[in-house]
N, CA, C and O atoms as a Maestro MAE file, in Angstrom:
{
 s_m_m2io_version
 :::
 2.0.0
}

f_m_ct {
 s_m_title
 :::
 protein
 m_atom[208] {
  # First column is atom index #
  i_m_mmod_type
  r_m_x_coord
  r_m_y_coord
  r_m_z_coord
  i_m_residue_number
  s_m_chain_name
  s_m_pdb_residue_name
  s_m_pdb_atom_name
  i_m_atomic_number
  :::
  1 25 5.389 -19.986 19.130 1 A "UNK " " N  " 7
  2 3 6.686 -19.451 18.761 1 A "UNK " " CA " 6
  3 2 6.883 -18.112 19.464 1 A "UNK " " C  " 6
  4 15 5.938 -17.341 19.629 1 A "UNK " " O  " 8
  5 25 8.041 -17.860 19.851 2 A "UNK " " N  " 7
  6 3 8.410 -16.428 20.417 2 A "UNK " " CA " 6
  7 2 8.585 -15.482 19.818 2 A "UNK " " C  " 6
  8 15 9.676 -15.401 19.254 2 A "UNK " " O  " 8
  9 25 7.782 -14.548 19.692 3 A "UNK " " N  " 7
  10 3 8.167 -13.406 18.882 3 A "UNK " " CA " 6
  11 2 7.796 -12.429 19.548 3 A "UNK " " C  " 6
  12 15 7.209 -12.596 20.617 3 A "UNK " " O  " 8
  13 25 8.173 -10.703 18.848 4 A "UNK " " N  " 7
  14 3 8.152 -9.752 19.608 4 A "UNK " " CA " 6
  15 2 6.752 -8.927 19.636 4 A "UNK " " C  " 6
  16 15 6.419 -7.873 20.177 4 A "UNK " " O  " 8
  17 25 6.104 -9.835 18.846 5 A "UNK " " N  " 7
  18 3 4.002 -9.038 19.087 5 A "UNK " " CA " 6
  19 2 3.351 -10.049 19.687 5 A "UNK " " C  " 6
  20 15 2.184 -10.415 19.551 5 A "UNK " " O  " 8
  21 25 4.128 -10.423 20.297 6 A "UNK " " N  " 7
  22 3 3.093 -11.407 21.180 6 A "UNK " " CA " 6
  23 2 1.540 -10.434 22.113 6 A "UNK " " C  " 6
  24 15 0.429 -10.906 22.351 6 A "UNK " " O  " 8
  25 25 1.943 -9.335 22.370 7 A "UNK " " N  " 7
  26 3 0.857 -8.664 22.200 7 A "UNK " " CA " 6
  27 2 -0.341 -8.328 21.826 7 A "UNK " " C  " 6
  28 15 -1.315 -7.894 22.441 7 A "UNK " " O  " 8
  29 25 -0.094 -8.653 20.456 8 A "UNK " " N  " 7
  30 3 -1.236 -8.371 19.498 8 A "UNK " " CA " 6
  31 2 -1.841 -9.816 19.408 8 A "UNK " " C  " 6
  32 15 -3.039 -9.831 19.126 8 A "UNK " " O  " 8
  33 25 -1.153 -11.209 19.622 9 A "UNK " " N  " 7
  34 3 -1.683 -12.460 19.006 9 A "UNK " " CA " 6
  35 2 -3.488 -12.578 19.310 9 A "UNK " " C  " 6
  36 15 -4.329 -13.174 18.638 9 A "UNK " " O  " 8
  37 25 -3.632 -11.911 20.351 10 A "UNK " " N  " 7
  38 3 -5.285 -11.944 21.025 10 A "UNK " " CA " 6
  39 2 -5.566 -10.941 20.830 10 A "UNK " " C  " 6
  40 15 -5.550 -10.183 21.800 10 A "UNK " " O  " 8
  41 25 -5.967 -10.395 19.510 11 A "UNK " " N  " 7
  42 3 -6.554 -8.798 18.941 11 A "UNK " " CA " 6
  43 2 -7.511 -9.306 17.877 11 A "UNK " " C  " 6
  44 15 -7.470 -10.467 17.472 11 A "UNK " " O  " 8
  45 25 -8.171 -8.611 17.540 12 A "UNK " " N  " 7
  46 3 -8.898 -9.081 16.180 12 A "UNK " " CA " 6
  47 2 -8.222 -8.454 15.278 12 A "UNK " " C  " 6
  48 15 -8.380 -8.815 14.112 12 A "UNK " " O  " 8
  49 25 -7.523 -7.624 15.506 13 A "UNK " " N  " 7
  50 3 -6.535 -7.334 14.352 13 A "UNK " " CA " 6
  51 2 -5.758 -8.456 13.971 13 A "UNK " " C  " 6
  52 15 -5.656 -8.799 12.793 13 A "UNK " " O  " 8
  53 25 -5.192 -9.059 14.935 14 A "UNK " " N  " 7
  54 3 -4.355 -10.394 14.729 14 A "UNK " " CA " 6
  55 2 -5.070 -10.973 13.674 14 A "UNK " " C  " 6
  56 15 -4.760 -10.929 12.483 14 A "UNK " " O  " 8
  57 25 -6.059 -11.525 14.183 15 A "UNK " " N  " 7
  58 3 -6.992 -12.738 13.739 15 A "UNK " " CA " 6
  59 2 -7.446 -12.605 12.277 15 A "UNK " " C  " 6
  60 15 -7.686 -13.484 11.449 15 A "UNK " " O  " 8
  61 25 -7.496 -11.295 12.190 16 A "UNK " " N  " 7
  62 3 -7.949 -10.809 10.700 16 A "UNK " " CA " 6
  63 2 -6.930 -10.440 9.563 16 A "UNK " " C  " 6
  64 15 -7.299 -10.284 8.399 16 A "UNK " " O  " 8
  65 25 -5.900 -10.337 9.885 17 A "UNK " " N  " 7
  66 3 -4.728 -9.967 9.029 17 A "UNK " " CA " 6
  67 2 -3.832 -11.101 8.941 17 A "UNK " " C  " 6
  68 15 -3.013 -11.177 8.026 17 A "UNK " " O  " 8
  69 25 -3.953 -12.101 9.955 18 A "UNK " " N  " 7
  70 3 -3.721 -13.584 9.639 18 A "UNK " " CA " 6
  71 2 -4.452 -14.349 8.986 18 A "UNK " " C  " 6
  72 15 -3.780 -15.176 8.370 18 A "UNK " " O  " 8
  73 25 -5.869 -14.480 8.796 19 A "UNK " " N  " 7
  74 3 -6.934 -15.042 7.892 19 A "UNK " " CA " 6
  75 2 -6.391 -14.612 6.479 19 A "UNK " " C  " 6
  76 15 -6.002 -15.471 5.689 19 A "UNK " " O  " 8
  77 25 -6.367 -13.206 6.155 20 A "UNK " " N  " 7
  78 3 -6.136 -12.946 5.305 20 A "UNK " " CA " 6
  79 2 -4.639 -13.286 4.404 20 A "UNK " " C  " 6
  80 15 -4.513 -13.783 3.285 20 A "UNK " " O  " 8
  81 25 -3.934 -12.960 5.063 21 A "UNK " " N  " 7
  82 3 -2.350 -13.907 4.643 21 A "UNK " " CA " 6
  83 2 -2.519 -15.114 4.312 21 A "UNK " " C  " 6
  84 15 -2.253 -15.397 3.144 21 A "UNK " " O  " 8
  85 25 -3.028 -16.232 5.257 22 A "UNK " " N  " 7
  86 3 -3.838 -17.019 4.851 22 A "UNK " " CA " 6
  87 2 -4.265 -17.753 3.442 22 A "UNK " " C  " 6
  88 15 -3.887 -18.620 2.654 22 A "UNK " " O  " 8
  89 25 -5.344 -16.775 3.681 23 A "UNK " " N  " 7
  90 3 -5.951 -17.195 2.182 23 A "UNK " " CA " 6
  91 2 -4.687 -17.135 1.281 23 A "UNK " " C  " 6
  92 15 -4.252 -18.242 0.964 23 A "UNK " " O  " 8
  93 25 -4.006 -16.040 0.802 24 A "UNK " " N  " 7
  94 3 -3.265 -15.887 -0.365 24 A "UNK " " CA " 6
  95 2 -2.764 -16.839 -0.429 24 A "UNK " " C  " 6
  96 15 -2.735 -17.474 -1.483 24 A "UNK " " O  " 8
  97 25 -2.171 -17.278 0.740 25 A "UNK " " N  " 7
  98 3 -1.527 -18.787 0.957 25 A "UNK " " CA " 6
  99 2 -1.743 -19.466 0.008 25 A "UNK " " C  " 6
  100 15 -1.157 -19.659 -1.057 25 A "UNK " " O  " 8
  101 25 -3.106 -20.019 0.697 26 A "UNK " " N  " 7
  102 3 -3.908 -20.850 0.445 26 A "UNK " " CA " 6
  103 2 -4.610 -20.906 -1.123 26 A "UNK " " C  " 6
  104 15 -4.920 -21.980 -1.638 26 A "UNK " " O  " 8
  105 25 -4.764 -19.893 -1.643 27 A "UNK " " N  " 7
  106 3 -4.489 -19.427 -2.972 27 A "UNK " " CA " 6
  107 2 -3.634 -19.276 -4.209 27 A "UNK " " C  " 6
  108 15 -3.827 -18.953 -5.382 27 A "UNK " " O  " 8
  109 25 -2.381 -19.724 -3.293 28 A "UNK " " N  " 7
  110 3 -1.272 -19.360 -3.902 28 A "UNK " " CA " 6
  111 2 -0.635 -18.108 -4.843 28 A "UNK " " C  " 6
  112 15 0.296 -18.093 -5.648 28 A "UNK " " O  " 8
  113 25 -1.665 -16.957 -4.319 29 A "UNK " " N  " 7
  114 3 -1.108 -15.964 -4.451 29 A "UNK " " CA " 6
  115 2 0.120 -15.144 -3.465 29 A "UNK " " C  " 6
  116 15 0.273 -13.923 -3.497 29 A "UNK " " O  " 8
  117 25 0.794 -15.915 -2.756 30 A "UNK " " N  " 7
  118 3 1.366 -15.222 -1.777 30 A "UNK " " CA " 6
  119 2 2.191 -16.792 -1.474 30 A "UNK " " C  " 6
  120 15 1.575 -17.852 -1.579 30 A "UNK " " O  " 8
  121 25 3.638 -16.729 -1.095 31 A "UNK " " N  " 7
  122 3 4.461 -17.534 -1.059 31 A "UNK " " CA " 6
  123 2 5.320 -16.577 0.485 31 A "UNK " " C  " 6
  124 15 5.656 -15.395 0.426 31 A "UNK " " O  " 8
  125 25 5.508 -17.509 1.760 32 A "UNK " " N  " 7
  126 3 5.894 -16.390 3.202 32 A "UNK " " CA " 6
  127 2 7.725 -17.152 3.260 32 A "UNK " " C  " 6
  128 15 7.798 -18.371 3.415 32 A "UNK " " O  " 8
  129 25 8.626 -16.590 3.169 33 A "UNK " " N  " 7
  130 3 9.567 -17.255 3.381 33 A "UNK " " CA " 6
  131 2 10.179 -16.965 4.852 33 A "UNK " " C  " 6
  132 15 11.167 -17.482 5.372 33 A "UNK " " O  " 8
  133 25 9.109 -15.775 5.478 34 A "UNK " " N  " 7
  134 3 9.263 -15.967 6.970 34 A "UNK " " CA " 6
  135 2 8.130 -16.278 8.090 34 A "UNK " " C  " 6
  136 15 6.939 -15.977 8.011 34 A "UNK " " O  " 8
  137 25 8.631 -16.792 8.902 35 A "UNK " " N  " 7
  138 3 7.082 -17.030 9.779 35 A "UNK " " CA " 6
  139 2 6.525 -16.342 9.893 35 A "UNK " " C  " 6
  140 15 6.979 -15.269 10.292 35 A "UNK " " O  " 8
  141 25 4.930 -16.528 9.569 36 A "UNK " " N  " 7
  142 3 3.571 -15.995 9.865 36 A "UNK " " CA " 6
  143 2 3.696 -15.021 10.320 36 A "UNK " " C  " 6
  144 15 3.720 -13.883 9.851 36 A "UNK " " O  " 8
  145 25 3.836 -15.622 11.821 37 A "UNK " " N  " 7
  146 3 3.891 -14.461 13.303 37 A "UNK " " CA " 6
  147 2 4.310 -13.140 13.161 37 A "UNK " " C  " 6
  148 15 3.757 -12.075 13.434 37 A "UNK " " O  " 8
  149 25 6.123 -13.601 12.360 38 A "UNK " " N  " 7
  150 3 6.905 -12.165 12.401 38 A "UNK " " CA " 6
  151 2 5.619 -11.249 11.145 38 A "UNK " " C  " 6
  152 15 4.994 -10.234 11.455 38 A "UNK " " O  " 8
  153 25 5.550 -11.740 10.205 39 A "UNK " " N  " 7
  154 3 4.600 -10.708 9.178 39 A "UNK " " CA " 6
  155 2 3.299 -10.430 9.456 39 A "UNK " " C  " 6
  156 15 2.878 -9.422 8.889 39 A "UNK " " O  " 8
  157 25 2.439 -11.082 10.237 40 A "UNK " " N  " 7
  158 3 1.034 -10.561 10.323 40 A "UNK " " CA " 6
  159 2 1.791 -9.110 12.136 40 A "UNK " " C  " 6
  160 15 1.385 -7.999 12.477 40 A "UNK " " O  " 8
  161 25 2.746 -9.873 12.620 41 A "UNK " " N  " 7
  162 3 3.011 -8.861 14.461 41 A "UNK " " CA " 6
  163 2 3.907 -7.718 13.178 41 A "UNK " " C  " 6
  164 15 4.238 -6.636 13.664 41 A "UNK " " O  " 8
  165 25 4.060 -7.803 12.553 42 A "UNK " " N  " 7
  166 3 4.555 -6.435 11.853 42 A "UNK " " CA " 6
  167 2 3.730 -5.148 11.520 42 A "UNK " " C  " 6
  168 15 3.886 -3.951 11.762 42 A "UNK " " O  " 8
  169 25 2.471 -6.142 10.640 43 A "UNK " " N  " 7
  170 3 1.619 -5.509 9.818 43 A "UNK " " CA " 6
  171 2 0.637 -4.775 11.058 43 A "UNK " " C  " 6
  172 15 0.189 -3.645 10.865 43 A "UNK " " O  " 8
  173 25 0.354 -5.512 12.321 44 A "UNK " " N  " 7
  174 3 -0.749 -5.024 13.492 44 A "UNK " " CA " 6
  175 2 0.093 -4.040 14.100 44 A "UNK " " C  " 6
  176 15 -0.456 -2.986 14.422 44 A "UNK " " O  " 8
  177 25 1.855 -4.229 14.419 45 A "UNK " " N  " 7
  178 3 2.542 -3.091 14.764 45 A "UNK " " CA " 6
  179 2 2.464 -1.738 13.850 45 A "UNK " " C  " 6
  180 15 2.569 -0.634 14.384 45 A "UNK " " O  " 8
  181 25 2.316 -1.852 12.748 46 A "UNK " " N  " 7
  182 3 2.501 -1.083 11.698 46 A "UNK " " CA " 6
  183 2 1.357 0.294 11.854 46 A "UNK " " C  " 6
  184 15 1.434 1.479 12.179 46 A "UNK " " O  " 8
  185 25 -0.088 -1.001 11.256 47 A "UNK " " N  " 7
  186 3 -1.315 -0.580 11.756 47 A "UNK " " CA " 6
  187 2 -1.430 0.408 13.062 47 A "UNK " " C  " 6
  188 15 -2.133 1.417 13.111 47 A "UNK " " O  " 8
  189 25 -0.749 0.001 13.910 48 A "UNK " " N  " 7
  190 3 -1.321 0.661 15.443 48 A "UNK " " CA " 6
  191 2 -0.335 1.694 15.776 48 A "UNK " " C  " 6
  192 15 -0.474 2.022 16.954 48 A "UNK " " O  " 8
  193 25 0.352 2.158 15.348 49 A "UNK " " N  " 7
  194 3 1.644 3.065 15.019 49 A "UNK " " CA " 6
  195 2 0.685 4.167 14.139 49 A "UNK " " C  " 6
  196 15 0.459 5.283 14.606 49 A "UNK " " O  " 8
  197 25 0.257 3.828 13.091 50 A "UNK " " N  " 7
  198 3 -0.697 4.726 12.009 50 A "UNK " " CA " 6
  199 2 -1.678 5.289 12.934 50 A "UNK " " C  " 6
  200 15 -1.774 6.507 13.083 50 A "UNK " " O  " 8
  201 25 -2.528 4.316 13.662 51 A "UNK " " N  " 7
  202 3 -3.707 5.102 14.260 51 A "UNK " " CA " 6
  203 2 -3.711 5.533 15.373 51 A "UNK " " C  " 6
  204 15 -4.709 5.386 16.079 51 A "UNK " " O  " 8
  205 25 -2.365 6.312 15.915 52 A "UNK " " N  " 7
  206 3 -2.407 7.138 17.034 52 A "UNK " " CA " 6
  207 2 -2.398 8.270 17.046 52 A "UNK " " C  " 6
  208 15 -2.440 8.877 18.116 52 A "UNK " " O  " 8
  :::
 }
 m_bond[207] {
  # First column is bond index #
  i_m_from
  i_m_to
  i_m_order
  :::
  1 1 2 1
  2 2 3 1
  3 3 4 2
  4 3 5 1
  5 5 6 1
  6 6 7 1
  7 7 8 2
  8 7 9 1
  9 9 10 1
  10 10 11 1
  11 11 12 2
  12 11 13 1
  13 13 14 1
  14 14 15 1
  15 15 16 2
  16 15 17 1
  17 17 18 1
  18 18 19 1
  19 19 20 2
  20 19 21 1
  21 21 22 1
  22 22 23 1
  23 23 24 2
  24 23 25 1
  25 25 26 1
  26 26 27 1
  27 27 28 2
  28 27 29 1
  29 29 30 1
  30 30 31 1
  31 31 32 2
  32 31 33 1
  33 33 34 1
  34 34 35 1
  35 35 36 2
  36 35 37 1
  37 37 38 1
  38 38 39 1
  39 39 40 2
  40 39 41 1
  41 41 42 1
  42 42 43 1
  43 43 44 2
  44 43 45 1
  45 45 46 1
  46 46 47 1
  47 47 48 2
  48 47 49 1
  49 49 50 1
  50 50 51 1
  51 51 52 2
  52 51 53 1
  53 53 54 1
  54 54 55 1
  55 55 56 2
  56 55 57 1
  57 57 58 1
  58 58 59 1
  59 59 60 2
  60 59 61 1
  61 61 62 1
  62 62 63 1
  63 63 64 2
  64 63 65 1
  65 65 66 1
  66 66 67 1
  67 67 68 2
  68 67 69 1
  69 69 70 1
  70 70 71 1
  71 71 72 2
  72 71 73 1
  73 73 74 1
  74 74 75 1
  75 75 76 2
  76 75 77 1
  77 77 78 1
  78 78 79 1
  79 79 80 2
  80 79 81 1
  81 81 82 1
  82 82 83 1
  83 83 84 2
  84 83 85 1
  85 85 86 1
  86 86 87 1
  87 87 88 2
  88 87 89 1
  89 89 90 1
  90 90 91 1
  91 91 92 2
  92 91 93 1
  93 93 94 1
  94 94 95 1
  95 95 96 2
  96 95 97 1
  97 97 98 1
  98 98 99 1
  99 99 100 2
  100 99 101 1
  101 101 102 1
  102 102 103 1
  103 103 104 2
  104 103 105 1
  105 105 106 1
  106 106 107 1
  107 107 108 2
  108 107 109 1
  109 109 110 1
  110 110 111 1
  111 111 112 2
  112 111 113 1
  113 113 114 1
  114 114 115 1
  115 115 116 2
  116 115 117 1
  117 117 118 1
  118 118 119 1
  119 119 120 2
  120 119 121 1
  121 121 122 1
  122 122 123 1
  123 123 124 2
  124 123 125 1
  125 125 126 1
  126 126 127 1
  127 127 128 2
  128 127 129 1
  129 129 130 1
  130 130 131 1
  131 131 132 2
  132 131 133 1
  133 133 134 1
  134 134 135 1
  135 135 136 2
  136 135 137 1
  137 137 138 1
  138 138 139 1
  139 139 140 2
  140 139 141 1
  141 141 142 1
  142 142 143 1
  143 143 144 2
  144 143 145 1
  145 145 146 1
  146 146 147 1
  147 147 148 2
  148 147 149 1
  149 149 150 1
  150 150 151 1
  151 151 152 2
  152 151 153 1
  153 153 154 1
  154 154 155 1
  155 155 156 2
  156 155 157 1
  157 157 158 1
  158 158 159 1
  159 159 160 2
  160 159 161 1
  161 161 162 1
  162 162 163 1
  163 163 164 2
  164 163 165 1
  165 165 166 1
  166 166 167 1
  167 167 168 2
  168 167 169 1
  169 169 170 1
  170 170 171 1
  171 171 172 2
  172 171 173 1
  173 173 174 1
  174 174 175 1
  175 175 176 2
  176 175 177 1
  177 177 178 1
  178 178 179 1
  179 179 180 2
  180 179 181 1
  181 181 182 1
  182 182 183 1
  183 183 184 2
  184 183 185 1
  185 185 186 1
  186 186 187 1
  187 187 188 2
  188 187 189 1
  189 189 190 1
  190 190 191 1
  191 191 192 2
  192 191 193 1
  193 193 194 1
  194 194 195 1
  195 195 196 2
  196 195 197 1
  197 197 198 1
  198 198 199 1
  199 199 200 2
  200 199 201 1
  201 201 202 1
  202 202 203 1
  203 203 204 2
  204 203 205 1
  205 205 206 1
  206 206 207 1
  207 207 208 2
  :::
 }
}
């Protein structure tokens, strides 16, 4: 899918803040009414904004 963190998709930040979404999922603690992509490329934009 096209989105605007395509950047980050090959980070371990990616990989790890998507696992984690994930689970809740998968848990059903967490219900996404938008794609994945846009909320985990938010949360790694977010993240990497903080640690500069």
């Amino acid at each position: 899918m096209n989105h605007p963190y395509k950047s980050f998709e090959s980070t371990v930040l990616w990989s790890s803040i998507e696992k984690g979404i994930r689970d809740l999922i998968d848990n059903n603690d967490l219900e996404l009414n938008t794609p994945i992509e846009y909320v985990v490329g938010y949360l790694c934009e977010a993240l990497a904004k903080n640690n500069q």
